[in-house]
DOFIGU-745729 format. One record per residue (C-alpha): residue in one letter; x, y, z. Coordinates in steps of 0.5 Angstrom, whole numbers, padded with zeros to 4 digits, always signed. Each point is the difference from the previous one (the first is absolute). Example, Ala and Ser with C-alpha at 12.3 -4.5 7.8 and 13.67 -1.06 7.14 Angstrom:
2
A+0025-0009+0016 S+0002+0007-0002 
END
This chain:
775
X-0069+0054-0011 X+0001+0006-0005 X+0005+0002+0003 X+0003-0007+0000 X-0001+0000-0008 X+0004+0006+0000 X+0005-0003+0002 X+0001-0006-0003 X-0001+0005-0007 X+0006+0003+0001 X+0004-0005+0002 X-0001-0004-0006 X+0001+0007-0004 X+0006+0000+0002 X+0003-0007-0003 X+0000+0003-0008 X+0005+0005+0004 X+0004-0005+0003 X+0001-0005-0006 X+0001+0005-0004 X+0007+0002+0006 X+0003-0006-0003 X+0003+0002-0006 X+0005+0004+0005 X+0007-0003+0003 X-0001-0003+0008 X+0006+0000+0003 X-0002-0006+0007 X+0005-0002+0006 X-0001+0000+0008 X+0003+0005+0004 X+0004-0004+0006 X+0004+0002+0006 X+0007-0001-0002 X+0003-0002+0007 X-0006-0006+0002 X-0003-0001-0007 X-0007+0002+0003 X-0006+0003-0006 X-0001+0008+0003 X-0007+0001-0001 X-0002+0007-0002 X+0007+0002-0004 X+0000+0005-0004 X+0001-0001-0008 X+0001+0005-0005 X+0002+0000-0006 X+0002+0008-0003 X+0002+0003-0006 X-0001+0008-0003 X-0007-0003-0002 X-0002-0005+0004 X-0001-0001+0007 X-0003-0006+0004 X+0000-0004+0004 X-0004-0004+0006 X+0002-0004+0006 X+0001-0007+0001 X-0005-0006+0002 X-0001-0004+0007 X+0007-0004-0004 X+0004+0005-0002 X-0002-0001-0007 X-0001+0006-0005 X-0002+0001-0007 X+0001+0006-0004 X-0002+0002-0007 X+0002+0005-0004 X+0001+0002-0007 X+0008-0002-0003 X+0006+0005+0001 X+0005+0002+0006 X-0002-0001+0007 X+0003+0002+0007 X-0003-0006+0004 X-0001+0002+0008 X-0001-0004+0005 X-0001+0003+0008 X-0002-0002+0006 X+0000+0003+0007 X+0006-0002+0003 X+0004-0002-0005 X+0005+0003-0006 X-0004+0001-0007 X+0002-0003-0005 X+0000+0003-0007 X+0003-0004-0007 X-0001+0003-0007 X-0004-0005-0004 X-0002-0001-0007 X-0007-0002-0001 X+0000-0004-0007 X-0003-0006+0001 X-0002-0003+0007 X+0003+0000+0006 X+0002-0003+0006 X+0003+0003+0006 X+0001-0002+0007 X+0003+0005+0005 X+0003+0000+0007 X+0000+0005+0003 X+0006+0002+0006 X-0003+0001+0007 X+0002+0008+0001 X+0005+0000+0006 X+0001+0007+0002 X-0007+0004+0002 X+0002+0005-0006 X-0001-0004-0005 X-0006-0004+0004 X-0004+0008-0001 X+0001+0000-0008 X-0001-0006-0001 X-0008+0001+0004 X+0000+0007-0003 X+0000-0004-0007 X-0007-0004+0000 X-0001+0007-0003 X-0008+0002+0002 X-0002-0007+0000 X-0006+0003+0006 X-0002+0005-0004 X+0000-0003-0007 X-0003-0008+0002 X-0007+0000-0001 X-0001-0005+0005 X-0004+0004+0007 X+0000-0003+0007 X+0007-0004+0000 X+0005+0001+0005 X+0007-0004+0000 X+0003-0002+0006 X+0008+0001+0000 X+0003-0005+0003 X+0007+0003+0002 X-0004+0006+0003 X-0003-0005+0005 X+0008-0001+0003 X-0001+0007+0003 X-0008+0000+0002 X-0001-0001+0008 X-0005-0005+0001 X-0002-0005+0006 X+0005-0004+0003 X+0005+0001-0005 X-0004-0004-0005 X+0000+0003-0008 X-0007-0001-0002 X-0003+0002-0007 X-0007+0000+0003 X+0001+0005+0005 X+0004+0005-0006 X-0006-0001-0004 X-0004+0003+0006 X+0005+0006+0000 X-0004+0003-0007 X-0005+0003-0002 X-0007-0003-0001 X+0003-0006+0004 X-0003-0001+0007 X+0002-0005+0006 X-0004-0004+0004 X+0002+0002+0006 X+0007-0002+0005 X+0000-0007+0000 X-0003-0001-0007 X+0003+0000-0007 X-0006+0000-0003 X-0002+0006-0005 X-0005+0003-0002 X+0001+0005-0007 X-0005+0004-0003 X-0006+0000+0005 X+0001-0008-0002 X-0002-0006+0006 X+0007-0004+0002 X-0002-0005-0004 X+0000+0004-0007 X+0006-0001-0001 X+0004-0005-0004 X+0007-0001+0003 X+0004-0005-0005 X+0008-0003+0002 X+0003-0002-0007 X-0008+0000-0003 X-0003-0005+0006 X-0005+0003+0004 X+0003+0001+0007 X-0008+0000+0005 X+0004+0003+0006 X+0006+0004+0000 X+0000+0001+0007 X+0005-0004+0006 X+0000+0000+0007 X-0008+0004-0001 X+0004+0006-0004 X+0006+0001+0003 X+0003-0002-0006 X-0001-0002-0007 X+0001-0006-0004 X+0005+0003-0004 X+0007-0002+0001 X+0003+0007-0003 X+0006-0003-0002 X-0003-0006-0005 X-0004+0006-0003 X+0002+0003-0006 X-0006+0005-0002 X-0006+0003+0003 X-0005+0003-0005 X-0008+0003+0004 X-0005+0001-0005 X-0005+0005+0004 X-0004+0001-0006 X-0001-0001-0008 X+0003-0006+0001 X+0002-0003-0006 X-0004-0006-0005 X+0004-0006+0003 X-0002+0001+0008 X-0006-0001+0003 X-0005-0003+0005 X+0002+0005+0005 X-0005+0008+0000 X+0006+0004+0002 X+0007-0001+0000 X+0005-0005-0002 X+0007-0002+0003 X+0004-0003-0005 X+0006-0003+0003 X+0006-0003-0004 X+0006-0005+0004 X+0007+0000-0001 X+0002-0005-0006 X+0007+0000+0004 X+0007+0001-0002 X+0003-0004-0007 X+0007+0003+0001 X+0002-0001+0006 X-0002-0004+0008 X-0002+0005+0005 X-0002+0000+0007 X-0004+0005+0003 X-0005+0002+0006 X-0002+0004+0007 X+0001-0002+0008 X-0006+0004+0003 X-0001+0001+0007 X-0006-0006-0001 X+0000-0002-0007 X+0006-0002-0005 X+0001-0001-0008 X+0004-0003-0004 X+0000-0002-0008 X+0004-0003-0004 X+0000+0000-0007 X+0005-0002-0006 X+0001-0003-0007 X-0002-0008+0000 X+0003+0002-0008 X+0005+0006-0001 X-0005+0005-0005 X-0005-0005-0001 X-0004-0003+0006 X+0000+0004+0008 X-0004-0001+0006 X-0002+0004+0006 X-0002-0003+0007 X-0001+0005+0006 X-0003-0002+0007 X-0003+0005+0006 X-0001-0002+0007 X-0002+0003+0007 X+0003-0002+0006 X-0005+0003+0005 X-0002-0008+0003 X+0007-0001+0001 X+0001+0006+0003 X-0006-0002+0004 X+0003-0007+0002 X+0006+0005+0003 X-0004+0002+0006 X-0002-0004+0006 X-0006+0000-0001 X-0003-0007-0001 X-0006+0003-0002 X+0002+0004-0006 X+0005-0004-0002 X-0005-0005-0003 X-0003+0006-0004 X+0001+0000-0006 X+0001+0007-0004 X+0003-0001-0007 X+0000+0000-0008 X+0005-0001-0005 X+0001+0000-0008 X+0003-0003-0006 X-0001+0003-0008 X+0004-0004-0005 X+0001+0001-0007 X+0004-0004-0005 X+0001+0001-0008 X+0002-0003-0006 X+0002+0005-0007 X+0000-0007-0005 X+0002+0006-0006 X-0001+0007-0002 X-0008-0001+0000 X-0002-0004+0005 X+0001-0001+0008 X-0003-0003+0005 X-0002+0002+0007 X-0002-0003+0006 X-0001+0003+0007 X-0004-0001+0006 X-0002+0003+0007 X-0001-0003+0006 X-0002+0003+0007 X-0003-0002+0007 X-0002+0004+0007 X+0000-0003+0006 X-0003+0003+0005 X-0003-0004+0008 X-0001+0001+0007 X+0002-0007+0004 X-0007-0003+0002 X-0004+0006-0003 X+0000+0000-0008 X+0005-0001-0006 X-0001+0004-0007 X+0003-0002-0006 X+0000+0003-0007 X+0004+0000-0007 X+0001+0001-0007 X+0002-0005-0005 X+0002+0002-0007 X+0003-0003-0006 X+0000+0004-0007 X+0004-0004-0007 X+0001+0005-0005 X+0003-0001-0007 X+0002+0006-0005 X+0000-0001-0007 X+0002+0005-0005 X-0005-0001-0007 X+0005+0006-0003 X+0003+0006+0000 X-0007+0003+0002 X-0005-0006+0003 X+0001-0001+0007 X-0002-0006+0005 X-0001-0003+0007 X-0004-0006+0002 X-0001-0001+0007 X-0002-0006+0004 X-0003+0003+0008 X-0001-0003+0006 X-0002+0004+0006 X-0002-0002+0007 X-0003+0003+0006 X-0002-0003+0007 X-0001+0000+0007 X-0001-0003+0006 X-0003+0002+0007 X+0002-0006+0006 X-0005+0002+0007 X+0004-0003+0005 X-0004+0000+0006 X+0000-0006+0004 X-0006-0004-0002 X-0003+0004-0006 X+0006-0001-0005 X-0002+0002-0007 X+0003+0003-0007 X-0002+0003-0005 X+0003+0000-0007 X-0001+0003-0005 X+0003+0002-0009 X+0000+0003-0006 X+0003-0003-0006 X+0002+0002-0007 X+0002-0003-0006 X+0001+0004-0006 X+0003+0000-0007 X+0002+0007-0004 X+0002+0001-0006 X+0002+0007-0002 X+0004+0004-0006 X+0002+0006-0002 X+0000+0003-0007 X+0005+0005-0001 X-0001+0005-0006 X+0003+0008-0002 X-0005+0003+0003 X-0003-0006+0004 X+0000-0005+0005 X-0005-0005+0000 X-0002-0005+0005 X-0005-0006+0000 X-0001-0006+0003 X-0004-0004+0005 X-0001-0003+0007 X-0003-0005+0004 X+0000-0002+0007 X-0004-0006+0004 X-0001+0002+0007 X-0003-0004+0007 X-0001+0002+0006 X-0001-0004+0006 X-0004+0005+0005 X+0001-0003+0007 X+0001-0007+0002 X+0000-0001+0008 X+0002-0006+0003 X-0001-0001+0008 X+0002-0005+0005 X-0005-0006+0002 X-0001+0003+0006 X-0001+0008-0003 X-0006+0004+0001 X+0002+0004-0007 X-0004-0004-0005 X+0004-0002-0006 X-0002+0003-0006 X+0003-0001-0008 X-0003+0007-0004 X+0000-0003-0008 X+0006+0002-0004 X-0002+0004-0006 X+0003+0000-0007 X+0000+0005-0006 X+0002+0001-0007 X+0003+0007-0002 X+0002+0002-0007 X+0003+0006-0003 X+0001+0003-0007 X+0004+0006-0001 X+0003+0005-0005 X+0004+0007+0000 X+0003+0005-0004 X+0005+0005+0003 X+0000+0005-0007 X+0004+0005+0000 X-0004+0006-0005 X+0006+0005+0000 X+0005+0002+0004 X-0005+0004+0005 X-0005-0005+0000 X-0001-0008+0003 X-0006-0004+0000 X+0000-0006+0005 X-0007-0004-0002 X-0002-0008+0002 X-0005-0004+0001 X-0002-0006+0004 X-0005-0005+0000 X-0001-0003+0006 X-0004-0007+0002 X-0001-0003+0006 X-0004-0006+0002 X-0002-0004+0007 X+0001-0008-0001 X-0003-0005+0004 X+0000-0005+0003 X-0003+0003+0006 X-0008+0002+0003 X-0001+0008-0002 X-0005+0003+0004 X-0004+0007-0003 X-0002+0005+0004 X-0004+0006-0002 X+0002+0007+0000 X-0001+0002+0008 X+0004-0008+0001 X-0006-0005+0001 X+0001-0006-0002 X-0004-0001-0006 X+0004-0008-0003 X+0004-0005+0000 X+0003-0004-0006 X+0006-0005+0000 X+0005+0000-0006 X+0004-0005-0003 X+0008+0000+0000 X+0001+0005-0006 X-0006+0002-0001 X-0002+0008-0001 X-0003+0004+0005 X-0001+0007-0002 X+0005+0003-0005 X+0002+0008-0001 X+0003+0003-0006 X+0003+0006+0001 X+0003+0006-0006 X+0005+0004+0004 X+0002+0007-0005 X+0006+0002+0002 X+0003+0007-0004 X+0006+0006+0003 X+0004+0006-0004 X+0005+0004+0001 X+0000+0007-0004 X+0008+0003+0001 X-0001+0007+0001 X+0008+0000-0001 X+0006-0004+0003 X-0001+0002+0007 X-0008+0000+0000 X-0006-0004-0001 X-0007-0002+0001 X-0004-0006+0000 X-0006-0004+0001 X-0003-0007+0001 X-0006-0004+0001 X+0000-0007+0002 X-0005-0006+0001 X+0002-0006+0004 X-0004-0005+0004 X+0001-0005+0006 X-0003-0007+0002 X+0005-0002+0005 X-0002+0004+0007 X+0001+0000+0007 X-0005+0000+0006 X+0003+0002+0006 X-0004+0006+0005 X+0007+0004+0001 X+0001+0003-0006 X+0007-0002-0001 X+0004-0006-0001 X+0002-0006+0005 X+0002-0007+0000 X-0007-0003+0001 X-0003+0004-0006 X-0007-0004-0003 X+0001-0001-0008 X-0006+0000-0005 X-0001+0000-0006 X-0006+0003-0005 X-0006-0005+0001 X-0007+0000-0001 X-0001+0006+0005 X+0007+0003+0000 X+0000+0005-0006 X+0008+0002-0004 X+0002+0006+0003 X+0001+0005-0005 X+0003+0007+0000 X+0001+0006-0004 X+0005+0005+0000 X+0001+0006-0004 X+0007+0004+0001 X+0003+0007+0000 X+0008+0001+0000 X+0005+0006-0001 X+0008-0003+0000 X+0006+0005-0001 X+0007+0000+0002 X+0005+0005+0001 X+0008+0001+0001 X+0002-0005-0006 X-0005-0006+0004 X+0003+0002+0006 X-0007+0002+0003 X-0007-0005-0002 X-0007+0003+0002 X-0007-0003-0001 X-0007+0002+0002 X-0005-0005-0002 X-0008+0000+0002 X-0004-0006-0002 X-0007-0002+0002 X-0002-0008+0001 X-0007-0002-0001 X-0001-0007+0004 X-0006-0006-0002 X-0001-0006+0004 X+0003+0002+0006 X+0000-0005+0006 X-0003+0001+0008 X-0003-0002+0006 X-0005-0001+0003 X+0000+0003+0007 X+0003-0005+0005 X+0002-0004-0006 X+0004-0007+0003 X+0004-0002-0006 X+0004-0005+0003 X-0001-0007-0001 X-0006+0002-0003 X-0003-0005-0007 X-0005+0005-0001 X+0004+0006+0000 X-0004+0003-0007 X-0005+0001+0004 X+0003+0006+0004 X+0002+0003-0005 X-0002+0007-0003 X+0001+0003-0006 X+0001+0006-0003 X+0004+0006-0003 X+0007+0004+0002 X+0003+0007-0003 X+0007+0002+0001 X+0003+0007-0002 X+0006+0004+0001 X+0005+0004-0001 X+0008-0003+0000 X+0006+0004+0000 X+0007-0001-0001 X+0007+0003+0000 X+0007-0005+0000 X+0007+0004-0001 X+0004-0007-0004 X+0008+0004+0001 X+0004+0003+0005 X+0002-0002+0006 X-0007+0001+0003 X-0005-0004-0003 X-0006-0003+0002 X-0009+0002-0002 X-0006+0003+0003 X-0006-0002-0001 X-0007+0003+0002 X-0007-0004-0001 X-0007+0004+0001 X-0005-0005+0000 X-0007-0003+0001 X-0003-0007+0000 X-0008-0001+0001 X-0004-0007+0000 X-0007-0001-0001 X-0005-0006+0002 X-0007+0000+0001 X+0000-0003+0006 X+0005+0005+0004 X+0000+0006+0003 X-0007+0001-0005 X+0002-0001-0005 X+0005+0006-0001 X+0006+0001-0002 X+0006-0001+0006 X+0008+0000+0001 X+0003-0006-0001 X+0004-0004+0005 X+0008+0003-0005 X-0005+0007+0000 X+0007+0005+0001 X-0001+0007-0001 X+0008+0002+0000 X+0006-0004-0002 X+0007+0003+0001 X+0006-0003-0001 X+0007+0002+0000 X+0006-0004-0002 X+0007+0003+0000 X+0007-0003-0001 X+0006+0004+0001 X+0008-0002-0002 X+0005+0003+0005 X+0006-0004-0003 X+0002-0006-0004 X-0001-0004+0006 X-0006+0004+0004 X-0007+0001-0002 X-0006+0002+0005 X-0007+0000-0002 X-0007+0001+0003 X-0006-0001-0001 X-0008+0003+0003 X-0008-0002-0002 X-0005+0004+0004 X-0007-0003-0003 X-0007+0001+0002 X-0003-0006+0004 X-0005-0005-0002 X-0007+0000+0000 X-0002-0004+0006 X-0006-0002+0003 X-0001+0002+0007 X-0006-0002+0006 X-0006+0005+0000 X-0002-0003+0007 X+0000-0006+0005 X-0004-0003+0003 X+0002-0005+0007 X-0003-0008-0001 X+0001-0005+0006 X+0005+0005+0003 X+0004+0000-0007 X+0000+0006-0005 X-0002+0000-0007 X+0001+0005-0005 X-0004+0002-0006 X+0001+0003-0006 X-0004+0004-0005 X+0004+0004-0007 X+0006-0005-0003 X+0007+0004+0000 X-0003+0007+0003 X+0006+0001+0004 X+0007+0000-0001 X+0006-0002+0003 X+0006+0005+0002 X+0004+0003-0005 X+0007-0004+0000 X+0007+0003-0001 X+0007-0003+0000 X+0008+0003-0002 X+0004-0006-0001 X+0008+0001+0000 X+0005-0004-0003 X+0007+0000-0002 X+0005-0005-0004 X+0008-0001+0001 X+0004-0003-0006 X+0006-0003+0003 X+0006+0000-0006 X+0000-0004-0005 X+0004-0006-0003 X+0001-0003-0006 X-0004-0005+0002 X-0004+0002+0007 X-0006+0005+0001 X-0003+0002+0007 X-0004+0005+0003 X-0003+0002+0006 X-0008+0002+0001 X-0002+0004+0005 X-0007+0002+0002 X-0005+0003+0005 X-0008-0001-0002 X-0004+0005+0003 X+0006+0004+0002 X-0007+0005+0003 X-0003-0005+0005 X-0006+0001-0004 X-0006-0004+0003 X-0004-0002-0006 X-0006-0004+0001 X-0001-0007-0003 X-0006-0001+0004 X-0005+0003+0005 X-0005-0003+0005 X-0005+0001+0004 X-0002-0001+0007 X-0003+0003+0008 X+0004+0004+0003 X+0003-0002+0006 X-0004+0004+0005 X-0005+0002-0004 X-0003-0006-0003 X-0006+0004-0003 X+0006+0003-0005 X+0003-0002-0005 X+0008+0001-0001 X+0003-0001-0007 X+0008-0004+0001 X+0004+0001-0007 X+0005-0006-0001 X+0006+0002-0003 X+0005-0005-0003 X+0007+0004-0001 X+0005+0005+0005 X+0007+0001-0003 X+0003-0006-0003 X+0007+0001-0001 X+0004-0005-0005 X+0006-0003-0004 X+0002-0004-0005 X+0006-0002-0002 X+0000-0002-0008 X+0006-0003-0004 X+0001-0002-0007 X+0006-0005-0003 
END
């Protein structure tokens, strides 16, 4: 708590600071792409004179605001790939000035304009946080030919996949569910289609891609480990364009353009896979009844009404498809839909008002003659946000609010009359979550940064509903019954969040972060990473809030004028509140679920390398993470510490992108990771003729380590004033690499007295083309 109180006293310290900035001159505008009229987030803004030099990047909308003392100035503006703007300017009174930057059109100029962002890896005090270019996804080979955001995270360092034929994540020793995945500000709860293969972002609907891996800053919360923010096209305000890909199992295409020239646009994009139809192709009857597909659409429309003031709607919606005829039939998907509305107050305050709504469900249809049954289940969110930004000389101030109300409907099984399976309805749940923030980004001088912020938290479980109270070793110890609305357990919780970069000089850095965050959303599954039929809980009477700490370290230095980036980052992440299982936990379908459940605390340390060369022909990065991940409940392996499930000792991967021609371009990607922790049979014993296995210590084994070298090249065909089109080539798992996705066990063939372990693995070598056009 004193530590809260620190901060809190140097957050208010600095306001006379900021009040008294406003005697200086500003100068505001937003930074746009001058061919398709897009915001460019993260641009480049420098105002430079012989005495003066600043600058900063502009906001989630393009926006910028700059305040310096009155006199001549050179306003800069870059952006990689794209040419740099450069206007002298006289700062006299306020100013308001928008830019359009023209999209860079030789790979010359594409390689000054990125080696312009001028250090801003070194000199940002924010820690942990990666950006995803989008335009470097062209180039990565990946599964079936398919972009994906999702799988380029899993190329960095302190970000773990869960497996082949998984997109769930885990970062910094965090659980799968610790991470807050956002598309345009709603919360997308399952990112994967077709359990893993791909992901539920379209690539071509996707305009930024931000990971906060640590020190996430005050506006985000309710997740322990990371947040992927990850923000949609606005579409094309100059001009209607057409855009897409033919696969060799799925296509793409988007259409985007202006609904009023320079004023309002939209973008529509839509995915699907064919596998069904191709399915249907064949003979057999049997298979042409099985279903196997998703498909997707994100949408956005705005509307600027002045200079200050433009709206925003966007939307997602997808759905997966998977069945066998006469055996079962699951389906899962997202819905979303984000309003958001811009204000500027003046030239400094800055402001977004959004409206969210957010909905995740399942269902899972058992066919089996007479005992036919489903079972439904969602999560649903509606939220409100209001956030500002206050810009400053040497400030930029952010605060603002948040509030979501959440229900969950558990499991809801319906079976036909003549069923063996019982219906059954799980009560829905509700909750209240609400947050206050504020930050302050204040540059001290010109080597040293401070990022503070903090963030109060509260949530609340409402009724109605009947609660029951377990005791710490989960026996039932009440039951009460609530009214709609009514408060059942209420938590408030204050998050510190502090980070500083000290500039050794304009190559090099050094900085550091604590953070606090909390969690009252989690997910109850017992294979430790992500799948369509995951249980949600909330915080309760039983069920705590996660908390997580996390203290980290950081060297950043770039070479040869930015042409070369490296970073080693350590941090160590202390966890509370963690949630487990009692051994033979059945949670499926299960009202009383809290009384399974274990609770107790994690740690997670590391050390994360990594190395990116930004120009040339030769491209790409390297990262390398040395990690370790422990649980600890009383009531598993005694109450000792042991691995948790995403426990890896090493992560290494390698990604490299090389230009042979203005038309040809090859690249390569390859992971060597350790494997999971696991828990494999101590023994068997034989009841009836059947062999049952029993087990002693939780993930005392470890799965085979896994490697992968993936190749891919990209064919551009000539381009026309008003064509574009290119050919994707790529072979997945060139090497034939068996990695594991499961490993059972079973007797021996002729020897039933021993036991053989059978490894299950998911993919050879899968080639791919695609086929991407643009007009």
């Amino acid at each position: 708590m004193k530590i809260t109180f620190i901060f809190l006293f140097i957050l208010l310290s600095s306001v006379p600071f900021i009040l008294s900035a406003q005697q200086r001159m500003t100068i505001s505008g937003t930074v746009k792409d001058g061919a398709t009229g897009e915001t460019l987030i993260g641009a480049t803004v420098k105002l430079q004179s012989a005495s003066q030099n600043t600058g900063l990047a502009t906001n989630a909308y393009g926006f910028y605001s700059i305040t310096a003392p009155a006199g001549e100035y050179n306003l800069i503006v870059s952006y990689s790939g794209y040419q740099i703007s450069t206007q002298k300017v006289l700062l006299s009174k306020a100013l308001n000035i928008n830019i359009a930057l023209a999209p860079a059109s030789t790979l010359q100029e594409v390689q000054i304009s990125a080696g312009e962002l001028k250090n801003g890896n070194v000199k940002n005090p924010q820690m942990g946080l990666n950006k995803i270019n989008m335009k470097d996804l062209d180039n990565v080979p990946v599964l079936l030919g398919e972009k994906d955001v999702l799988k380029a995270i899993q190329f960095l360092p302190g970000v773990k996949s869960g497996g082949e034929g998984n997109t769930g994540f885990f970062v910094r020793g965090g659980a799968a569910d610790q991470n807050l995945i956002l598309l345009d500000e709603a919360t997308v709860y399952n990112s994967a289609h077709l359990l893993g293969f791909f992901s539920t972002f379209n690539a071509d609907a996707i305009k930024d891609v931000s990971l906060y891996k640590g020190g996430m800053p005050a506006q985000y919360g309710g997740r322990l480990s990371s947040v992927l923010d990850v923000k949609m096209q606005d579409g094309n305000d100059k001009k209607f364009g057409v855009e897409g890909g033919l696969g060799l199992i799925a296509s793409r295409i988007k259409a985007e353009g202006p609904l009023i020239q320079n004023k309002s646009s939209f973008m529509i994009s839509a995915r699907r896979t064919y596998i069904d139809l191709l399915l249907k192709a064949f003979g057999d009857s049997a298979l042409k009844k099985n279903t196997l597909n998703f498909y997707d659409i994100n949408a956005k429309v705005n509307y600027k009404f002045d200079d200050k003031n433009t709206l925003y709607l966007s939307g997602y919606f997808g759905q997966d498809n998977i069945g066998i005829k006469d055996l079962f039939a699951n389906d899962w998907g997202n819905t979303t839909a984000t309003m958001r509305f811009n204000h500027i107050f003046n030239n400094r305050l800055f402001s977004n008002t959004s409206l969210i709504y957010n909905r995740y469900s399942y269902a899972i249809e058992l066919i089996d003659g007479q005992n036919n049954a489903k079972v439904k289940s969602l999560i649903r969110d509606l939220n409100f946000k209001q956030d500002f930004q206050y810009f400053s000389s040497n400030h930029l101030l952010r605060f603002g609010l948040q509030g979501t109300h959440h229900q969950i409907s558990p499991s809801d099984i319906t079976a036909s009359g003549n069923s063996s399976i019982n219906p059954l309805t799980i009560e829905k749940r509700y909750g209240l979550e609400f947050s206050l923030y504020v930050s302050d980004e204040w540059k001290l001088s010109e080597k040293f940064n401070l990022l503070m912020g903090l963030r109060l938290s509260q949530f609340s479980l409402l009724g109605p509903g009947t609660i029951n109270t377990y005791s710490s070793d989960a026996a039932f110890v009440s039951s009460k019954t609530y009214k709609s609305g009514e408060f059942v357990k209420n938590y408030f919780n204050l998050e510190p969040r502090f980070s500083a970069s000290y500039t050794l000089n304009d190559k090099n850095s050094i900085k550091t972060s604590y953070n606090r965050n909390t969690q009252n959303i989690h997910i109850l599954n017992n294979s430790g990473t992500s799948a369509p039929t995951d249980q949600y809980v909330m915080s309760s009477n039983n069920i705590k809030p996660e908390i997580g700490d996390e203290i980290a370290l950081g060297y950043f230095k770039n070479t040869e004028d930015n042409g070369y980036e490296f970073s080693a980052e350590i941090y160590y992440k202390w966890l509370q509140n963690q949630i487990d299982y009692k051994d033979g936990a059945d949670l499926t379908a299960n009202a009383e679920v809290e009384s399974l459940l274990l609770y107790g605390k994690g740690r997670a340390y590391g050390l994360e390398l990594y190395g990116k060369k930004t120009k040339g022909r030769l491209t790409g990065w390297i990262s390398y993470t040395l990690s370790k991940t422990e649980r600890q409940f009383e009531g598993i392996n005694q109450g000792s510490y042991f691995p948790a499930r995403q426990d890896r000792t090493h992560d290494l991967s390698l990604v490299a992108m090389y230009n042979l021609s203005k038309r040809w371009s090859v690249s390569a990607n390859y992971i060597f990771n350790t494997g999971n922790s696991v828990t494999y049979p101590a023994g068997k014993y034989d009841i009836g003729g059947l062999t049952t296995y029993y087990y002693t210590d939780r993930n005392a084994n470890r799965m085979p380590n896994t490697s992968r070298l993936d190749i891919g090249a990209t064919l551009k065909a000539k381009e026309t004033r008003r064509f574009q089109s290119s050919w994707t080539f790529s072979i997945y798992n060139v090497l034939n690499t068996k990695n594991p996705y499961a490993i059972r066990f079973r007797d021996k063939e002729n020897d039933p007295t021993r036991t053989e372990a059978v490894q299950t693995s998911l993919f050879g070598i899968i080639p791919s083309v695609t086929y991407n056009f643009k007009f």
